[in-house]
C-alpha positions in Angstrom: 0.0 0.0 0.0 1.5 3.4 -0.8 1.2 6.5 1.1 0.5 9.8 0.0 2.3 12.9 1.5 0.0 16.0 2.4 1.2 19.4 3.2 -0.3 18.4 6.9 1.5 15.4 6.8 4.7 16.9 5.9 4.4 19.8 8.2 4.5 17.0 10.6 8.3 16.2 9.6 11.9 16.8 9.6 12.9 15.2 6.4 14.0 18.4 3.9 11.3 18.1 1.2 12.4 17.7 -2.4 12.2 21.1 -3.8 9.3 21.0 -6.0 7.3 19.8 -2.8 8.6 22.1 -0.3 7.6 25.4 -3.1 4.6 24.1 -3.6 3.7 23.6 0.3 5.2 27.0 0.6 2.9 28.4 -2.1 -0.5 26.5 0.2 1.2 28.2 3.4 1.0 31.9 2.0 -2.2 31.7 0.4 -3.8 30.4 4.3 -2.0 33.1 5.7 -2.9 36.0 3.3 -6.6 34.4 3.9 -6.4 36.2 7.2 -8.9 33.6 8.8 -6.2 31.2 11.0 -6.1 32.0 14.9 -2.9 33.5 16.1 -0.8 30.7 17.2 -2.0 28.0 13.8 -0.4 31.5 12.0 2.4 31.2 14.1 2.8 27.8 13.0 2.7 28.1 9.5 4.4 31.1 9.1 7.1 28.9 11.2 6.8 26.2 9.0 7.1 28.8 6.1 10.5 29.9 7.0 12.0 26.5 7.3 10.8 25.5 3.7 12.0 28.7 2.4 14.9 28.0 3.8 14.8 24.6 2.1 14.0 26.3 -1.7 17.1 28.8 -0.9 19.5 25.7 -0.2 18.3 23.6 -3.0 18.9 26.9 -5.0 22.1 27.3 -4.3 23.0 23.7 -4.5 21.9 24.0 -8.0 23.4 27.0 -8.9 26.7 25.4 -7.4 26.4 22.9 -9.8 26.0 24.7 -12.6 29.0 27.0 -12.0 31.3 23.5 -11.7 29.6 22.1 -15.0 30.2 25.3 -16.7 33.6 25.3 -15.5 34.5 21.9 -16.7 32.9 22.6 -20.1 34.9 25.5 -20.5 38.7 24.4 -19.5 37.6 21.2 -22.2 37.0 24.5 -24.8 40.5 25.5 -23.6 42.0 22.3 -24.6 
């Protein structure tokens, strides 16, 4: 039997989100925030939650942009050959 993830379910955990997942759990967060209609300390909770996938995207970001750099890096010292 396979288990589906929910943005409640994942809220729920410490494993770093892929980041595809973690943007668009981010995305859910902000729009129940901007809704204005959550009691103080579930907003407190979210917007907690908020920061630590944002934190997530930022890190997957730069991993990625890492990456590229050291690609394009190898690509060009073959050019140089």
């Amino acid at each position: 039997m396979s288990k589906k993830k929910t943005a409640e379910t994942d809220a729920n955990t410490t494993e770093a989100p892929n980041f595809e997942s973690a943007l668009g759990e981010l995305e859910t967060l902000v729009e129940e925030l901007e809704d204005g209609e959550l009691d103080l300390a579930t907003s407190l909770a979210k917007f907690e939650r908020g920061v630590t996938l944002a934190r997530a995207c930022q890190s997957a970001l730069e991993d990625a942009e890492q990456k590229v750099k050291v690609l394009s890096d190898i690509d060009d010292s073959d050019d140089d050959g």
